[in-house]
C-alpha positions in Angstrom: -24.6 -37.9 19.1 -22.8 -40.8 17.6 -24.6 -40.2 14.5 -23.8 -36.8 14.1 -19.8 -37.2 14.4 -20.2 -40.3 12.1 -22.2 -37.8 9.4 -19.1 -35.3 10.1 -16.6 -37.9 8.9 -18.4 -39.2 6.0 -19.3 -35.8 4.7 -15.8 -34.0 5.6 -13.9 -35.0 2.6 -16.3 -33.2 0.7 -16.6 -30.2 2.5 -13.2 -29.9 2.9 -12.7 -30.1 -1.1 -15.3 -26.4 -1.0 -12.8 -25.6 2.0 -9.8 -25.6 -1.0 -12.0 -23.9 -3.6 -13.0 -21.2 -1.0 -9.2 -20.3 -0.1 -7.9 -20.4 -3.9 -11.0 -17.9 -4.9 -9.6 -15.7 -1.6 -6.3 -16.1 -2.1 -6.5 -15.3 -6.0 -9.4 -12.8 -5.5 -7.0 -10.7 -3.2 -4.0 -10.8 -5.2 -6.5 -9.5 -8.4 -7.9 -6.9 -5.7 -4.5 -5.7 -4.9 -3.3 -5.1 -8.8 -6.9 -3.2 -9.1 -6.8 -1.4 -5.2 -3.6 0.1 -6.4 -4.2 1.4 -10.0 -7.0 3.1 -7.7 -5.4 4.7 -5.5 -2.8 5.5 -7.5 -5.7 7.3 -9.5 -7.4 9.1 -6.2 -3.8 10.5 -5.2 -2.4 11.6 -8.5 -3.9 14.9 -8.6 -5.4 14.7 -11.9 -9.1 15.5 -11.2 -10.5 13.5 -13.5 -8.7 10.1 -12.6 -9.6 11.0 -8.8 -13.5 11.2 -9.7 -13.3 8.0 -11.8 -11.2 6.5 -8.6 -13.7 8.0 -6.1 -16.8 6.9 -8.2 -15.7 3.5 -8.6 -15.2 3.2 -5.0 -18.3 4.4 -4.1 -20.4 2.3 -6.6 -18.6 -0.8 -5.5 -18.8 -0.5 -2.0 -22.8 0.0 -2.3 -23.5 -2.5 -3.9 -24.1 -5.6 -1.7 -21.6 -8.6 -2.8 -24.9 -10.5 -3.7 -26.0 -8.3 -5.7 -22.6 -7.7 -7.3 -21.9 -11.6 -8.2 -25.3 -12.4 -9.7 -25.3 -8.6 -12.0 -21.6 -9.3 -12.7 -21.7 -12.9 -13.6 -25.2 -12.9 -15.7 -25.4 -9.6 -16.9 -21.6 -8.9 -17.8 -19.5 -12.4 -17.6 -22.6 -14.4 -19.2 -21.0 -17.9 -18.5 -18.4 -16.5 -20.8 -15.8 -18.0 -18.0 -15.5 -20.7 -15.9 -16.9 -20.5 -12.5 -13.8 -20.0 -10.8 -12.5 -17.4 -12.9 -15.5 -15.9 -12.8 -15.8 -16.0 -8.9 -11.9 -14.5 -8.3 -13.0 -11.4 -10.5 -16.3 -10.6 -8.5 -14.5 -11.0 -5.3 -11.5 -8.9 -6.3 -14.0 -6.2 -7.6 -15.4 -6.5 -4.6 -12.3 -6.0 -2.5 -10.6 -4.0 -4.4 -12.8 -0.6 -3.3 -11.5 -1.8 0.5 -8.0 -2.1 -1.0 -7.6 0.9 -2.9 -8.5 3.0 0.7 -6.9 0.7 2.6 -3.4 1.8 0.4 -4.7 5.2 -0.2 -4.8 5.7 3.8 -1.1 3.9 4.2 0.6 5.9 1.7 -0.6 9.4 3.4 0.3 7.8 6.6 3.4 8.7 5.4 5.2 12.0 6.5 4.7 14.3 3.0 8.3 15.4 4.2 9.8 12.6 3.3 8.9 12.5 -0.7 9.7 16.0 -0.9 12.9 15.3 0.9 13.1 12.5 -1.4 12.2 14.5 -4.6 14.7 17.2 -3.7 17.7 14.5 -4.0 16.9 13.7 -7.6 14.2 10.8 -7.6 11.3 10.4 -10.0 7.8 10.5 -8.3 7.9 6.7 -8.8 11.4 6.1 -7.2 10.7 8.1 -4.3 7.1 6.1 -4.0 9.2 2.4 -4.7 12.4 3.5 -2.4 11.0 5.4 0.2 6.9 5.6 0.4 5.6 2.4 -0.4 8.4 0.1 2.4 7.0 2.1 4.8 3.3 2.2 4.2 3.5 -1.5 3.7 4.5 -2.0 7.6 1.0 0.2 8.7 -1.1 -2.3 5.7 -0.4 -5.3 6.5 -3.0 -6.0 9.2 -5.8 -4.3 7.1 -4.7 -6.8 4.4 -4.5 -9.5 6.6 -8.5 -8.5 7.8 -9.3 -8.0 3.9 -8.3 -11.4 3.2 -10.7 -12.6 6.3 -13.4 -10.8 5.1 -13.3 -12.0 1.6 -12.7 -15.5 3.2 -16.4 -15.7 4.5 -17.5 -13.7 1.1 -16.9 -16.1 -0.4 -20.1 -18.2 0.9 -22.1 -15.6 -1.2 -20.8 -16.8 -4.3 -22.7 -19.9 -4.1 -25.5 -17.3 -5.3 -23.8 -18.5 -8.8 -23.5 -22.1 -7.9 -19.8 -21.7 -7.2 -18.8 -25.3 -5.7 -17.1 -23.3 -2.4 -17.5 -24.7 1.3 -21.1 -23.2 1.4 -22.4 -24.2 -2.0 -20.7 -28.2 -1.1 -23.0 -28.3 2.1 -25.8 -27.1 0.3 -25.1 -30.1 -2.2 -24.8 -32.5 0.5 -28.4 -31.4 2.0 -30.2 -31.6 -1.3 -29.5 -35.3 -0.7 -30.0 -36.3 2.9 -32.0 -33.4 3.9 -30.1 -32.8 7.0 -29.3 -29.2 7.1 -28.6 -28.6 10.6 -26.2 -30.9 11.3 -24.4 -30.1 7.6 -24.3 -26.5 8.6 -23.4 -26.9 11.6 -20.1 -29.1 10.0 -19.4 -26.2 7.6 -19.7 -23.6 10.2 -17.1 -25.7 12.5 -15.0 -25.5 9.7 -15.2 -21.9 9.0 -14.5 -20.9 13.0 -11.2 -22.8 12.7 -9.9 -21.5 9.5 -11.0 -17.9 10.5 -10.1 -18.0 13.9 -6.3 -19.5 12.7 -6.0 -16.3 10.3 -7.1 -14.1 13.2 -4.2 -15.3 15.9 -1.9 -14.9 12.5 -3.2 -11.7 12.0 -2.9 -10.6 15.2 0.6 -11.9 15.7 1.5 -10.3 12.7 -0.1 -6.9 14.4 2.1 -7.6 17.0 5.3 -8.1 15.6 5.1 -5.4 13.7 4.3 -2.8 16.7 7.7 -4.8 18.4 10.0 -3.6 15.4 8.6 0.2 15.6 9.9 0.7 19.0 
């Protein structure tokens, strides 16, 4: 047992460095989802047919497609090494996301009473006023937690990434075990590691959730 928490500090340095990677892929992953989630469903509510079938059919072709699947078609067949690796791995993981995004908006904005933007509408604002102004504040509020579980979700994605040999938490335990052939323990250490981080967003999340229930009453 000594040996295994003596292992954990000598290798935790390390892991924690794929720890840093994997949060600035998810955090910049997101924010690159978000840009694309809302040109989507700004597409799939616009009424012009043709923007919501190129909205819908992106949506539907992304979210079939397993992640794994995604990243090694994505970064072989399209990026080509073209890009760095982390580059490369913040774009697949915000194409990835950004299919949950765009419905994830798509289902906050109609949450939205459709009284309001023609109430809006009839007091002289522009289809985007009314959506900055009035819309969008609101449909933030009911968002948030999705976000929040987004970000979660494309938290642990990122492990698949090491498919591409992405230097993330996963990919830096599989580096230590090519040398000292000691997998259970090392993924055991990264898996530790993991729980805590996703288990911190989650209370955050969920305070979050409830904070924002308190200031609807």
């Amino acid at each position: 047992m000594s040996e295994y928490f003596s292992m954990f500090a000598e290798y935790l340095p390390r892991l924690l460095d794929g720890l840093r990677l994997t949060v600035v892929i998810a955090v910049f992953g997101l924010l690159f989802a978000v840009l694309l989630g809302i040109i989507l469903c700004i597409f799939s509510i616009s009424g012009v047919r043709l923007l919501q079938k190129l909205a819908n059919f992106y949506i539907m072709l992304v979210r079939g497609i397993p992640l794994m699947i995604l990243a090694l078609f994505l970064y072989f067949g399209v990026i080509k090494n073209s890009l760095g690796l982390t580059i490369s791995a913040v774009l697949i993981l915000g194409i990835n996301a950004s299919a949950y995004m765009a419905e994830i908006f798509r289902a906050g904005i109609q949450a939205i009473d459709y009284g309001q933007m023609e109430a809006a509408r009839s007091l002289g604002m522009s289809y985007f006023q009314t959506m900055g102004r009035v819309i969008l504040p609101q449909a933030v509020k009911i968002m948030i937690p999705s976000l929040m579980n987004q970000f979660i979700s494309s938290l642990k994605d990122t492990a698949i990434l090491s498919a591409i040999s992405v230097n993330e938490l996963t990919m830096s335990a599989r580096t230590i075990i090519a040398r000292n052939y000691k997998a259970f323990e090392v993924y055991s250490y990264a898996a530790v590691i993991y729980i805590i981080v996703i288990t911190a967003l989650t209370f955050l999340s969920k305070k979050v959730e409830q904070r924002l229930s308190y200031d609807k009453r």
